[in-house]
C-alpha positions in Angstrom: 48.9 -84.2 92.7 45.7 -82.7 94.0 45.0 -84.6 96.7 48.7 -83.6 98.3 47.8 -80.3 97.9 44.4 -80.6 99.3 42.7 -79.7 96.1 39.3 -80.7 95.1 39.6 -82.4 91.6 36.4 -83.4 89.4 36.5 -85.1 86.7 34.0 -84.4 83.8 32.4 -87.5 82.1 31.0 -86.9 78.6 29.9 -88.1 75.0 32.2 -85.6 72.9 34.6 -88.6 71.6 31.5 -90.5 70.6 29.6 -87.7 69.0 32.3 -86.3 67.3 34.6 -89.8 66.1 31.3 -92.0 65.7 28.1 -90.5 65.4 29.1 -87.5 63.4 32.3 -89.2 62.3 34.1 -85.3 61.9 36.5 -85.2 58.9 38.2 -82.4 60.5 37.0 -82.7 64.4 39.6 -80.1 66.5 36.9 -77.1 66.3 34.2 -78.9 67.1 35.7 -80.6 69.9 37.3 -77.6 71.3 33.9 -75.5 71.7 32.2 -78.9 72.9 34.9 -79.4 75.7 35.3 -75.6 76.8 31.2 -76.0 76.9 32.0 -79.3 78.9 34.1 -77.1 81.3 32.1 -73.9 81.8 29.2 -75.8 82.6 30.5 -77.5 85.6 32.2 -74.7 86.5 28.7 -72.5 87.1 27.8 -76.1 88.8 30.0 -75.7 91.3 29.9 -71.9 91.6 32.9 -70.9 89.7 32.7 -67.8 88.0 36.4 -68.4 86.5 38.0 -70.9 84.6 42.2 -71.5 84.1 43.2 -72.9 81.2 46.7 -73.6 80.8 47.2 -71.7 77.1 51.0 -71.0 76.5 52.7 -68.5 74.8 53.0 -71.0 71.6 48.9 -72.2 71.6 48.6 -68.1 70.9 51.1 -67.8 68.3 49.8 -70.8 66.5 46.2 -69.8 67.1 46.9 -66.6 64.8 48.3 -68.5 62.2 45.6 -70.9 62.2 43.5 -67.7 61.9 45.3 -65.9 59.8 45.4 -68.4 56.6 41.9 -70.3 57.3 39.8 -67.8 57.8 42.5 -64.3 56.8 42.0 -62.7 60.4 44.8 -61.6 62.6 43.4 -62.6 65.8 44.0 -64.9 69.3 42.5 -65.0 72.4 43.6 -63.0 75.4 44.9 -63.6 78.3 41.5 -63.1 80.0 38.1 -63.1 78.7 34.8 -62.6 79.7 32.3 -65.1 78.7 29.0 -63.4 78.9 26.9 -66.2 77.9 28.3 -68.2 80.4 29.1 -65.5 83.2 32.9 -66.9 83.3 36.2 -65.5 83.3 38.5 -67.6 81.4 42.1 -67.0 82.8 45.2 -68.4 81.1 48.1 -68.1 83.5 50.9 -69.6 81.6 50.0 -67.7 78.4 53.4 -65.6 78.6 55.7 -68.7 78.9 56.6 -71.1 75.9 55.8 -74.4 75.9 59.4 -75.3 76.7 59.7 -73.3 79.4 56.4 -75.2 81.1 57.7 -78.7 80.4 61.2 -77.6 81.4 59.8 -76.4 84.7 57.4 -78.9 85.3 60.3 -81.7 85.2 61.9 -79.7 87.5 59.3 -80.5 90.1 58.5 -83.9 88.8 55.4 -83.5 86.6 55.6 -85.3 83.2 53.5 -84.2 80.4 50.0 -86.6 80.0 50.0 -88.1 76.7 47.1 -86.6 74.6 44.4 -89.5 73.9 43.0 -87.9 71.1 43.3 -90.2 67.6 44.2 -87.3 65.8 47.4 -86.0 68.1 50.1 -84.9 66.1 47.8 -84.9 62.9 46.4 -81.3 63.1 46.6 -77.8 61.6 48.2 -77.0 64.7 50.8 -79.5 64.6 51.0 -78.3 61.5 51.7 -74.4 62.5 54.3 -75.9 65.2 55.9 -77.7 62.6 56.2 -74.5 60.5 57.3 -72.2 62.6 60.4 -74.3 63.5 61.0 -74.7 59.6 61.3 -71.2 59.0 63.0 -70.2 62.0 65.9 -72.0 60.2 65.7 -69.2 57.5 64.6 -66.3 59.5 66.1 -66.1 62.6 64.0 -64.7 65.8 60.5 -65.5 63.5 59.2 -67.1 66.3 59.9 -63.6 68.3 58.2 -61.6 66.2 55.2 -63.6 65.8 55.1 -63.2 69.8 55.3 -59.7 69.0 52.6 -59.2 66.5 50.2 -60.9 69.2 50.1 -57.0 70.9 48.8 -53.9 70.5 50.6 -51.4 68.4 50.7 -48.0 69.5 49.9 -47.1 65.4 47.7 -49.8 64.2 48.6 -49.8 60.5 46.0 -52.2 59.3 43.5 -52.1 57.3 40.1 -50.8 58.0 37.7 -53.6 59.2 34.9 -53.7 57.0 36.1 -53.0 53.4 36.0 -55.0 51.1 38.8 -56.0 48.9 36.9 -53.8 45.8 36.3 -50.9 48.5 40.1 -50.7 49.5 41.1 -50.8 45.7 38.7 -47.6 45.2 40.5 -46.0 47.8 43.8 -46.9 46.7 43.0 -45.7 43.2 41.5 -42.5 44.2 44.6 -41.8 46.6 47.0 -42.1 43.5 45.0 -39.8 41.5 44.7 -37.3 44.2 48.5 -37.8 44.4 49.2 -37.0 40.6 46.9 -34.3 40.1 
């Protein structure tokens, strides 16, 4: 595909499966992979003078990505549809970000492309599959879920959450010295 659109194309040969399936032998590998891969990526990037990098994140990586943050680590939080890396000096870019998965794989039949196969041993097998899989579940109960998910990914004019850095005790002080401000 590159090569009839007179596109440079590089491939990036590295240790990550070995490090991560044999040496370190990962119980749960995605994260770990993930950083090592984007690190993979920026690298060569600054290597051959790129100062941005396009990943091709849909609308549906995001919407999982804030479940997965939402009940492993309790934060409501994705990635954006650009960031600057300053470590690295990169712009990540992710084009596709306001399309759903569908829509890509729709569209990319339309002009012949087929989807690669993922060669990763644990395809199918992760928390993200995982998040897909739930989504579509729920959907069945409450319609438009996925939607509003979608929605929840921007910026509310009246942010109604929490402060940042209370703790759980802190916000319970507050709480109980609103109700007795309230009653007295």
């Amino acid at each position: 595909l590159c090569d009839s659109l007179g596109l440079p194309f590089t491939v990036v040969k590295t240790d990550i499966a070995q490090i991560i399936f044999d040496e370190r032998k990962e119980s749960n590998p995605c994260s770990l992979c993930a950083k090592m891969r984007k690190g993979a990526l920026n690298e060569e990037a600054k290597k051959l003078g790129c100062n941005k990098v396009a990943l091709a994140h849909h609308n549906d990586d995001a919407v999982e990505t804030l479940l997965l943050n939402l009940f492993n680590s309790g934060q409501l939080k994705t990635f954006m549809p650009s960031t600057y890396l300053t470590k690295s000096g990169i712009t990540v870019i992710r084009p596709l970000l306001f399309y759903r998965e569908s829509e890509i794989i729709a569209n990319g039949k339309e002009i012949g492309l087929v989807p690669l196969k993922n060669p990763c041993p644990y395809d199918g097998k992760t928390q993200r599959q995982e998040m897909k899989e739930m989504v579509v579940r729920l959907e069945e109960s409450v319609p438009h879920l996925y939607d509003h998910l979608a929605a929840a990914l921007r910026r509310s004019e009246q942010e109604e959450l929490w402060p940042e850095k209370l703790s759980q005790q802190a916000m319970l002080g507050r709480f109980r010295d609103f109700w007795k401000k309230e009653q007295g």
